[in-house]
N, C-alpha and C positions, 0 to 999 in steps of 0.2 A: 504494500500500500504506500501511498506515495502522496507527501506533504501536498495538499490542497492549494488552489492559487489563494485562497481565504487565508488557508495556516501560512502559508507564505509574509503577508500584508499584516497579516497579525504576529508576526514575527518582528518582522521589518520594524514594527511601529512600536512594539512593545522595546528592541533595540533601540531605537532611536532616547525613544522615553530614560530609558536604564544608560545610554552614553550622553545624553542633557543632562542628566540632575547628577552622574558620577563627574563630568566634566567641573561641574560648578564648584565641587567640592575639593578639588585643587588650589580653590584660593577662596582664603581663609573667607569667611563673612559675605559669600555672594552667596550663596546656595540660603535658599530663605530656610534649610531644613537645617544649617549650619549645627546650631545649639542645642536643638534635639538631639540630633544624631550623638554630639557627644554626650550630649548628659546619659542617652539610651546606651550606650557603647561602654561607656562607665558605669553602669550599673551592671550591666551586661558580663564585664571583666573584673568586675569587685574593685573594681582606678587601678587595675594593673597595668592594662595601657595607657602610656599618657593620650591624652585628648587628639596632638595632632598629629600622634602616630597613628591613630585610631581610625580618625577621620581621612587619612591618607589613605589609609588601607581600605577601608570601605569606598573613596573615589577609586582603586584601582580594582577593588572586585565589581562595583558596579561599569565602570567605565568596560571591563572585561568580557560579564556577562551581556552588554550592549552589543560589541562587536562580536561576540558567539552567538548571540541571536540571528544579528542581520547577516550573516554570513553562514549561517546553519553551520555552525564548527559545533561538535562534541553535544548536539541537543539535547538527550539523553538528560546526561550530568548538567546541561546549565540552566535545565527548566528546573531541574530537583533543585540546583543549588540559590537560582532565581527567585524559587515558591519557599523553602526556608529563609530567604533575606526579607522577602514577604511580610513574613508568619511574625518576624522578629519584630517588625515595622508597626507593631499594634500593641508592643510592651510598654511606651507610654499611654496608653487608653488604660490599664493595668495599675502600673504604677506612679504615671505625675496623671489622675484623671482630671487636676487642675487648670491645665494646659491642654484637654483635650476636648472638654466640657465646659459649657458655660452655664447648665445646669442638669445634672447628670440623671436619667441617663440617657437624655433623647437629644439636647440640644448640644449640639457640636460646635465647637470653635472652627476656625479655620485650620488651625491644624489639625484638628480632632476631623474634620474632612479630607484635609492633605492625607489622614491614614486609612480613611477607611475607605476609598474610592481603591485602595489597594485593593479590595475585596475582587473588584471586575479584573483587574489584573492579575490576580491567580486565576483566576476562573479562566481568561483566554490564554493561558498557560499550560492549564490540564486538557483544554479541545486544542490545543494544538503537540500533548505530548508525544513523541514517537510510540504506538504502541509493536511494533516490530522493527527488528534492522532494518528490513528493508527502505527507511523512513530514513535512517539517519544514511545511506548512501548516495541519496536521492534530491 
């Protein structure tokens, strides 16, 4: 079976998305997700990582998973590893629900939406996952 022009465009686009907002993360304070990310990153690693090691690293896994997207390299491994950077993207609703709610637990802040609109984007992650090789040749 063989990636649909659909799974295709939704590749492509979901790349695009994950090399935007990884690129921005290169430099310090443009990425509006900047201080989440670390505060979540920090929690995440108990402050083992410092802040802009952290934040580095996460421009260079997302920046990574963009270009395996739009490029169908390694699909398999970069939807699974895509849909867990995901899953991790919703630990503030969790633990700062201050920052994500403006009164909890219906009404969303803007960031509290910058995460959860993630939802559709696992979703066109699992309808476009390889279910056979034949998929990742192709």
């Amino acid at each position: 079976m063989r990636l649909t022009q659909n799974g295709r465009i939704l590749c492509i686009s979901i790349g695009i998305i994950y090399l935007w907002f990884g690129f921005l993360k290169f430099f310090p304070g443009l990425s509006p997700a900047d201080m989440l990310a670390k505060q979540t990153i920090s929690l995440l690693t108990f402050n083992f990582i410092p802040e802009r090691m952290g934040i580095l690293l996460l421009a260079i896994i997302e920046v990574a998973i963009g270009i395996c997207l739009i490029f169908k390299i390694q699909l398999k491994k970069v939807i699974v590893a895509a849909i867990t950077h995901l899953v991790l993207t919703f630990v503030p609703v969790v633990f700062f629900p201050e920052i994500s709610f403006s009164q909890a637990p219906f009404s969303l802040t803007l960031v509290g939406q910058y995460i959860i609109k993630n939802i559709v984007i696992i979703s066109a992650l699992l309808l476009i996952y390889p279910r056979s090789y034949e998929n990742l040749t192709q």
